[in-house]
C-alpha positions, 0 to 999 in steps of 0.5 A: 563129299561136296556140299551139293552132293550132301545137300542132296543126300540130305533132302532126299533122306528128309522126303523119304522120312516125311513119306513114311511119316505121311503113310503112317499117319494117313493109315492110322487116320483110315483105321480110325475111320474104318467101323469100329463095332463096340462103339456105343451110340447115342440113343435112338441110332440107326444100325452103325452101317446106316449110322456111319452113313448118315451121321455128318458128324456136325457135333449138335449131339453132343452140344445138346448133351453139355448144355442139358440142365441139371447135368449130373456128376460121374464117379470122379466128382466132374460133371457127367458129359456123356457124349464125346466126339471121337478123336485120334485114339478114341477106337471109334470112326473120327468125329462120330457121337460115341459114349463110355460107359464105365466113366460117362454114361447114358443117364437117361434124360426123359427129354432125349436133348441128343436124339431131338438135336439131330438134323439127319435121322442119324438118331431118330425117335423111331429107334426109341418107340414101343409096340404103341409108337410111344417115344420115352428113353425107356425104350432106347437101344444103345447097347445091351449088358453083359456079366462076367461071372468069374469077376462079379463078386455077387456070384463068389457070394459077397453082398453086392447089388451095385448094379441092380440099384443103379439100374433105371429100368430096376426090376426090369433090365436087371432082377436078382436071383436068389440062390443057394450057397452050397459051400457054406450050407448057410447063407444065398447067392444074390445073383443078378441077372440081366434081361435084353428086352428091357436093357436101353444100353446105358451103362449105368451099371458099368459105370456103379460096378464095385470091382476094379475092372467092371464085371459088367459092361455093355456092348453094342446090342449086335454084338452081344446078342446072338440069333436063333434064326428063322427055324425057331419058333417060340411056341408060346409067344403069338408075336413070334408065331405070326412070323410063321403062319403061312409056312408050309411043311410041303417043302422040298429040297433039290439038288443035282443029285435028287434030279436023277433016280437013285440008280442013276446016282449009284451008277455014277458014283455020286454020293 
């Protein structure tokens, strides 16, 4: 074989490698950017649709969170830096504001340096409003708490309220429930039991849990919570009931079978 010809063969091996090398990467880098639901947002987020639309990914989030003062440490002994940009391998859309919650978590600053540091409504105060549109970190949604009962050592009926003190809304977010222990006939369960409406989605929790995999993690509250739809009503809640007022029970359902009578129907063979 000639020295042209191998040349040749060579370069044309070498385009086809960087080809399969650029597509693999350049599909890699559309995954990364593809939304990632269990991404945990900084306080005050738009619903991670709107989020991903409206965020620039200018970083000013995260400057604000390094620089806050008194920063706190983690569970490593290193100062606690919440938010991260994140990066290839992160399983979040590159460059987006994203926390995690067993290492660095939300440690509540009452004065939301993040969410003020925003230039585009990405993260807004709205997000973080009580009924009286009182703005407090209190009221934040970043994600709701989950536990896995199987692996919580309070529900095998060791001593353990980790969780339950390291809570921020303690009494509120996270309770204990007392319950009997009827193996041993002797001693109570102290279970704890997390309650949505007060949870704000920051991960101290996870991030005070004993067990060497956390035993409870916090989830995006999307995909943690589950809806039960407009034909329920809390009965006892006038909120709720307000959602309600003007339905009627003189409703009526038609189809194209309910359009004809019911010999017409019989008669062609429609069920």
């Amino acid at each position: 074989m000639d020295k042209k010809r191998r040349s040749f063969l060579v370069g044309l091996a070498q385009a086809a490698a960087i080809s399969s090398a650029g597509g693999t990467l350049l599909g890699g880098f559309v995954k990364e950017n593809s939304n990632k639901p269990l991404s945990l947002r900084p306080p005050g987020a738009l619903e991670e649709k709107e989020f991903l639309k409206t965020c620039i990914r200018c970083g000013l989030c995260v400057d604000a969170c390094k620089t806050r003062e008194n920063i706190p440490v983690n569970r490593d002994g290193e100062k606690a830096i919440t938010l991260e940009l994140a990066k290839a391998g992160d399983n979040a859309p590159l460059g987006t504001p994203f926390f995690k919650a067993r290492t660095n978590p939300c440690f509540m600053c009452d004065d939301i340096p993040c969410m003020y540091a925003c230039p585009t409504g990405a993260l807004t105060p709205e997000n973080c409003e009580n009924d009286k549109k009182e703005v407090a970190i209190d009221y934040a949604k970043m994600g709701v708490a989950a536990i896995d009962p199987s692996s919580c050592i309070a529900y095998w009926g060791l001593q353990c309220t980790a969780c339950y003190r390291a809570c921020p809304e303690m009494d509120k977010a996270i309770t204990i429930e007392w319950r009997k222990n009827k193996r041993t006939g002797k001693h109570a369960y102290r279970i704890p039991i997390v309650h949505e409406e007060f949870c704000t989605g920051c991960g101290l929790c996870e991030h005070a849990c004993v067990t060497e995999k956390a035993a409870i993690k916090v989830f995006p509250r999307e995909v943690a919570l589950g809806k039960a739809g407009n034909r329920y009503v809390k009965g006892w809640d006038k909120q709720d009931q307000q959602r309600v007022k003007d339905a009627t029970t003189n409703t009526k359902t038609v189809t194209p079978v309910s359009k004809k009578s019911a010999l017409d129907n019989l008669n062609s063979g429609e069920l």
